[in-house]
C-alpha positions in Angstrom: 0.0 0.0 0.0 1.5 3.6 -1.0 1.7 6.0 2.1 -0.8 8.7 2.3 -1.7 11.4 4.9 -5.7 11.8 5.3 -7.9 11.3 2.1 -9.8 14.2 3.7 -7.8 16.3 5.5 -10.2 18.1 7.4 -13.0 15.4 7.7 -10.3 13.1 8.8 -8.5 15.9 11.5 -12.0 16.5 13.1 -13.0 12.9 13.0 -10.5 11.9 15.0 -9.8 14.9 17.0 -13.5 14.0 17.9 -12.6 10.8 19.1 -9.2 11.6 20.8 -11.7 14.1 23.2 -13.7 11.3 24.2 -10.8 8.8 24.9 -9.7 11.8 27.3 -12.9 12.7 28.6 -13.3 8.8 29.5 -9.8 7.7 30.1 -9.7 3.9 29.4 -12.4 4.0 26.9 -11.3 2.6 23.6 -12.3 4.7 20.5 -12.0 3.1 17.1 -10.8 5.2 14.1 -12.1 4.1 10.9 -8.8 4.0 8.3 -7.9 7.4 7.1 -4.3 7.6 6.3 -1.7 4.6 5.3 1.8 5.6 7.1 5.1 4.4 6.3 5.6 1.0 7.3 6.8 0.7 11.1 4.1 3.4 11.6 1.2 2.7 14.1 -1.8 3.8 11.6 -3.8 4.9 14.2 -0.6 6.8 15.9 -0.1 8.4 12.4 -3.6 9.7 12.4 -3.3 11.0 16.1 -0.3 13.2 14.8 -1.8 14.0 11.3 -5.1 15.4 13.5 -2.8 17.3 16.3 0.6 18.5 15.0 1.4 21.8 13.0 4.4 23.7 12.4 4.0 25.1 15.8 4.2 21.5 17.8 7.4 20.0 18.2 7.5 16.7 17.8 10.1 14.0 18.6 10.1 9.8 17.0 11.8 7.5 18.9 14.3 5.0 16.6 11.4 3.1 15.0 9.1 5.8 14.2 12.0 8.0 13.0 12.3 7.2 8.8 8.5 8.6 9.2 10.0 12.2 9.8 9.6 13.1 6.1 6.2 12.4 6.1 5.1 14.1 9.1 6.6 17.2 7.8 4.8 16.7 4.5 2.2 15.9 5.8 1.9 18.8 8.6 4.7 21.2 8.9 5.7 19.8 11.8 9.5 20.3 13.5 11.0 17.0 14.4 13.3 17.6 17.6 16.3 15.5 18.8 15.7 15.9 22.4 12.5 14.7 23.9 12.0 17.2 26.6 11.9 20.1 23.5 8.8 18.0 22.5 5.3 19.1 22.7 4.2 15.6 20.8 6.1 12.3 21.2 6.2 9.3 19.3 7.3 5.7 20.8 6.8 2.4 21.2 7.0 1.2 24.9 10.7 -0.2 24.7 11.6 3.5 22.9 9.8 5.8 24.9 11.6 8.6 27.3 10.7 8.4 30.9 8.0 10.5 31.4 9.7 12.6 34.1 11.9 13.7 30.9 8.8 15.4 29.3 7.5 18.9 29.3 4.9 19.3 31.9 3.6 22.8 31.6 3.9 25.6 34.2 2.1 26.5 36.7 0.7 29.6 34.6 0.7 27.3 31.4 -0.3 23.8 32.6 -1.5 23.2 29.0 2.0 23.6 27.4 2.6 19.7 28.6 3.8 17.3 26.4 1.6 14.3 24.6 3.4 11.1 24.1 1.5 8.5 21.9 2.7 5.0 22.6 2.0 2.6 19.9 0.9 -0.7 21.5 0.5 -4.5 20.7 -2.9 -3.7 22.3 -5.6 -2.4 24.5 -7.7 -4.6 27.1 -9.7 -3.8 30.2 -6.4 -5.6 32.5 -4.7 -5.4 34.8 -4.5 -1.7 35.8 -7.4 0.4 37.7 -8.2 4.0 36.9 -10.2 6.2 38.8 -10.2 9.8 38.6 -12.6 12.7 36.7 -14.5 11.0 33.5 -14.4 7.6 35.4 -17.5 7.0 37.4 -15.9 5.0 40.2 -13.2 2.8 38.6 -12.7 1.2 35.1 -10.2 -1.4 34.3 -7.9 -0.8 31.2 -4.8 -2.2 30.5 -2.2 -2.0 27.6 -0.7 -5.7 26.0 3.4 -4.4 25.8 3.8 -1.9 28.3 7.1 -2.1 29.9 7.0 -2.6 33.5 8.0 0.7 34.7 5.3 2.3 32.7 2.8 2.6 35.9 5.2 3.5 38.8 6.2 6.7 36.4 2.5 7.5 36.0 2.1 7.5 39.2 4.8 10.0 39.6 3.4 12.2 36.8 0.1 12.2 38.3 1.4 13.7 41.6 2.3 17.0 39.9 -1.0 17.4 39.0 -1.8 19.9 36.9 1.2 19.7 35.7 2.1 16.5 34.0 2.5 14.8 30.5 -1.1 13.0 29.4 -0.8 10.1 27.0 -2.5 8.1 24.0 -2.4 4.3 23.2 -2.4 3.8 20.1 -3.2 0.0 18.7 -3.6 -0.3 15.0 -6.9 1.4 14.6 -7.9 1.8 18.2 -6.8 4.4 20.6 -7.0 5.4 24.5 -6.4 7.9 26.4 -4.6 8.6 30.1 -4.7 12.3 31.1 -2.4 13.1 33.9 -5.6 13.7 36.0 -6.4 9.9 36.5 -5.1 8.0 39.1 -3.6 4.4 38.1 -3.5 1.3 40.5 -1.7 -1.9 39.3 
C-alpha cells in the first residue's frame, strides 16, 4: 500500500480529533478510528492519524528510533519540527521499549499547565487488564490495560500524576484503536 496522509484532511482531523476528546474525557475507553491515512511501514496507523489530526508547524514533535524514517512524512504531511531531544517535545512518538521516561517530558507551568507534552505509545494492544483507573471521566473505577507496556510504565504515572496539573497525558495507540490517560487519573496496578 503507498503512504498517504488523510484522504480528507479536514473530515479526517476533526473525526479523529473527535474521538481523541472522548478517549480523554473517559480515560480507558477505547475509541476506534475508521482508516484514514496509510503511514510508512513501522508506523502505528492509528498513531499516524493522532499526529496527522494534532501536529502543525508550531508543535514540536520527537520519533523514537522506529518511528524515526517517518519524519519526512510528518513534515509533509503537517509542517511539523522534528526535535532530537524529547524534553523540547510538545508531541512524542514511541513504542513502549523506545519511549523517554516521562519525568523527561514537558509538563507545563504553573501559569501554562497546557503547554505539557503528549506522548502516543504505539501498542501491541488495548484490554480492560490489569491496571485500575479512577479519577474525573471515570464513574468509580474502570479497568484498562495495555498488551506491551514495559513494566516501569505505571510507577512513572504514578509519579506524573502527583504533579498534578502539571504532568504529561498520554494516548495508546493500537492499529486502529486508541485510548487515552490524562495526567488527571489516578492508576493502580
Amino acid at each position: 500500500m503507498a503512504e498517504r496522509g488523510f484522504d480528507q484532511p479536514v473530515r479526517a482531523a476533526q473525526q479523529v480529533f473527535r474521538s481523541l476528546l472522548r478517549a480523554l474525557a473517559e480515560p480507558g475507553r477505547v475509541e476506534t478510528l475508521a482508516p484514514c491515512c496509510a503511514p510508512p511501514a513501522g508506523v502505528d496507523p492509528a498513531a499516524a492519524a493522532i499526529l496527522l489530526a494534532l501536529v502543525d508547524a508550531d508543535t514540536p514533535l520527537w520519533l523514537d528510533r522506529v518511528s524515526a524514517p517517518a519524519a519526512d512524512f510528518f513534515r509533509f504531511h503537517t509542517g511539523v519540527p522534528i526535535v532530537a531531544a524529547p524534553e523540547a517535545a510538545s508531541f512524542l512518538l514511541a513504542q513502549p521499549r523506545n519511549r523517554p521516561a516521562l519525568s523527561l517530558l514537558a509538563a507545563g507551568s504553573a501559569d501554562y499547565p497546557d503547554r505539557s507534552a503528549t506522548l502516543i505509545l504505539a501498542v501491541d494492544g488495548l484490554s480492560d487488564r490489569p491496571w485500575r483507573l479512577s479519577g474525573p471521566g471515570i464513574a468509580g473505577t474502570s479497568g484498562f490495560g495495555v498488551a506491551g507496556i514495559d513494566a516501569h510504565f505505571a510507577g512513572e504515572w504514578r509519579e506524573n500524576h502527583a504533579r498534578f496539573p502539571l504532568g504529561a497525558d498520554v494516548f495508546f495507540a493500537a492499529r486502529d484503536r486508541v485510548a487515552g490517560l490524562p495526567r488527571s487519573t489516578v492508576l493502580e496496578g
